[in-house]
N, C-alpha and C positions, 0 to 999 in steps of 0.2 A: 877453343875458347878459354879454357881456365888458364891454360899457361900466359897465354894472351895478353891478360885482363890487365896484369899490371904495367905493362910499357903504353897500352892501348890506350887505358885510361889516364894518363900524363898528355896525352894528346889534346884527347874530348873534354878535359875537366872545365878548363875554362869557357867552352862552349854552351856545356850544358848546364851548369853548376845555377841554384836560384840563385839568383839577388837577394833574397830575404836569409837566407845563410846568416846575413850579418844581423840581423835584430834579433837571434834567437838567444834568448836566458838560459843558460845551462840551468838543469834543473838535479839537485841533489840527488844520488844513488849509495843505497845503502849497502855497502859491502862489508859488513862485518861478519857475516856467516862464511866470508869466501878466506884462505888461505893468507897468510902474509906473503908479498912478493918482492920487499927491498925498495928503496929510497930507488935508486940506480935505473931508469926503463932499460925493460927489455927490449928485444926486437924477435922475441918468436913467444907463443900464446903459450902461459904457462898451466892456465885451464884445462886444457883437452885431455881427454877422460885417459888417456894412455899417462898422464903425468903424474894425474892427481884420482883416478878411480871416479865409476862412475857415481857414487853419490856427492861428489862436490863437483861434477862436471854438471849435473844437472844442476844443482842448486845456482851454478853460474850461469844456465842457459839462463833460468828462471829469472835469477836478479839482472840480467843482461838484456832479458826481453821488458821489463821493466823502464832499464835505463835508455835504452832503445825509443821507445816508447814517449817516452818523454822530453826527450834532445833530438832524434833524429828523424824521426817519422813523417814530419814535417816536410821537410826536402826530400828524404829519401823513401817515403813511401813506408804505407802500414804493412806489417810483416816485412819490410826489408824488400819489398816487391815495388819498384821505382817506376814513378810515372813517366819518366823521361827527361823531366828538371835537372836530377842529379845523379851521377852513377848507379847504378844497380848492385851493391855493396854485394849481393851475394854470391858473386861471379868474383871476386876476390880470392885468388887461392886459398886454403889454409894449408899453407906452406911457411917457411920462414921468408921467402921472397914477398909474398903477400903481406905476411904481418910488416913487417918495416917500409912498405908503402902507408899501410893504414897506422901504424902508431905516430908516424912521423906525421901524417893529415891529424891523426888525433890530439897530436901534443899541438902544433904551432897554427892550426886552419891554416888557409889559405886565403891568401890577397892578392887582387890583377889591378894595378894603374890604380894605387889608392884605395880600389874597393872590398870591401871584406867580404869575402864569398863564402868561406866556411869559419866561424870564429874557434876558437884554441881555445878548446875542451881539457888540456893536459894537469893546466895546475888547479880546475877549480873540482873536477871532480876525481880529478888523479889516476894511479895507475891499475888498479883494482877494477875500476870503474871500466876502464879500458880496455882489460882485456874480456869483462864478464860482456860488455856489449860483442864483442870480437866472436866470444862462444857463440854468442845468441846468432847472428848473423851467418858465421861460416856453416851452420845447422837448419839454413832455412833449405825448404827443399827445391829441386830444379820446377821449373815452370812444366806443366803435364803432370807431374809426378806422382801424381795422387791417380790419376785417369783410370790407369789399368787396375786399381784396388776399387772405385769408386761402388762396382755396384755391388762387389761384399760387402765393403764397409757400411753400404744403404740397409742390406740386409741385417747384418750385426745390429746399429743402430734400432732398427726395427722390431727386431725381437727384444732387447732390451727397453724399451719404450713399452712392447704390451707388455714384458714383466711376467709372462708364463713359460715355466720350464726352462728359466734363466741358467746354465753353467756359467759360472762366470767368470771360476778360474781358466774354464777349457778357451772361452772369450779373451780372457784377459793374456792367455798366452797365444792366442792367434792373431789379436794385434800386436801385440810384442815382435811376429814372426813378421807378420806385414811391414811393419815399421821398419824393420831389417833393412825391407828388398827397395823402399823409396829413398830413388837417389838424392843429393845434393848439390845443390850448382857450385859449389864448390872444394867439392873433391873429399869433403869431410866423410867420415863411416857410417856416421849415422847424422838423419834428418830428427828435426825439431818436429816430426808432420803431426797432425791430426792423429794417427794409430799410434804414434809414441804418445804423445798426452790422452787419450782416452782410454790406452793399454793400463797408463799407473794411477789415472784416477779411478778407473775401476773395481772393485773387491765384491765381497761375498754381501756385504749389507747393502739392501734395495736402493735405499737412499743413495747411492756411487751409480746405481745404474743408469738414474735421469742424468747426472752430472757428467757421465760418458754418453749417452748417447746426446746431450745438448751438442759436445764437442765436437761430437761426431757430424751433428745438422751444420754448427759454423762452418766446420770444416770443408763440407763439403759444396756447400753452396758457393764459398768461396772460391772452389775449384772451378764453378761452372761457367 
């Protein structure tokens, strides 16, 4: 499926792609925390945490799931998890193959017989913008992926919600390790999942502990 995804999806696009693609308002994404990357687009994700270290790789999951969130979620489904309208962006390689199908969708959209099926993202929220969605998406995790952690993570959740005989570093680096092992559907190292964002909202002050284990409740219900 990953290598797949890019010829497969030239296919399917205009089959499944919504109609409403085209009335969507790009909606401004603030990337000033994120790296300069040149006038010039690229055609491979200058984000991923091997390029650029992981605290600006997260910071661009973060402004990525944002930008996401507000331009594409719409057709392509919350969390990047696609109801069948519009490809299922997370199946995307992150590969350089991958990226230069989606930067080229991202710069110009897509039009069939007049119709604007995806509108051209490139110039109004730029290239910054593009790749930080790109992090957020190639980071989301494969479908299951959560299953085989779920019912530690119910327990962690749990003892963090009563709030007795909390470790939270020993917590906070056993979701960290969890996080590891959930794959990606798109070949990326590491998943955006639920045990990555409640590993680093986590710390030693009680107050982190509701705000890990809420994440942990979204998280997982979502899963089910």
């Amino acid at each position: 499926m990953k290598r797949t995804f890019t010829l497969a999806i030239v296919g399917i696009t205009s089959a499944t792609m919504a109609l409403a693609h085209g009335d969507v308002t790009p909606q401004a994404v603030n990337t000033d925390a994120l790296p300069e990357v040149g006038e010039e687009w690229l055609i491979e994700n200058p984000y991923r945490a091997a390029a650029v270290g992981d605290e600006t790789w997260e910071k661009a999951v973060e402004i990525g799931a944002s930008g996401y969130t507000q331009n594409c979620a719409r057709c392509h489904g919350l969390g990047a998890v696609s109801g069948g309208l519009a490809p299922d962006l997370r199946y995307l390689e992150a590969e350089e193959y991958g990226d230069e199908w989606y930067v080229e969708r991202f710069q110009f959209g897509y039009t069939q017989d007049g119709t604007t099926k995806m509108p051209a993202f490139g110039e109004v929220l730029g290239q910054k913008a593009a790749w930080a969605i790109r992090t957020y998406i190639e980071t989301r995790p494969d479908d299951g992926a959560i299953e085989p952690f779920a019912p530690r993570l119910t327990e962690i959740r749990d003892s963090l919600l009563e709030g007795a005989d909390v470790d939270a570093p020993a917590l906070k680096e056993e979701l960290a390790q969890i996080a590891l092992e959930i794959p990606t559907a798109s070949g990326a190292p590491v998943a955006d999942s639920i045990a990555f964002e409640a590993s680093h909202a986590l710390s030693e002050d009680p107050a982190s502990w509701k705000a890990s284990a809420d994440l942990l409740t979204v998280g997982l219900s979502a899963a089910e």
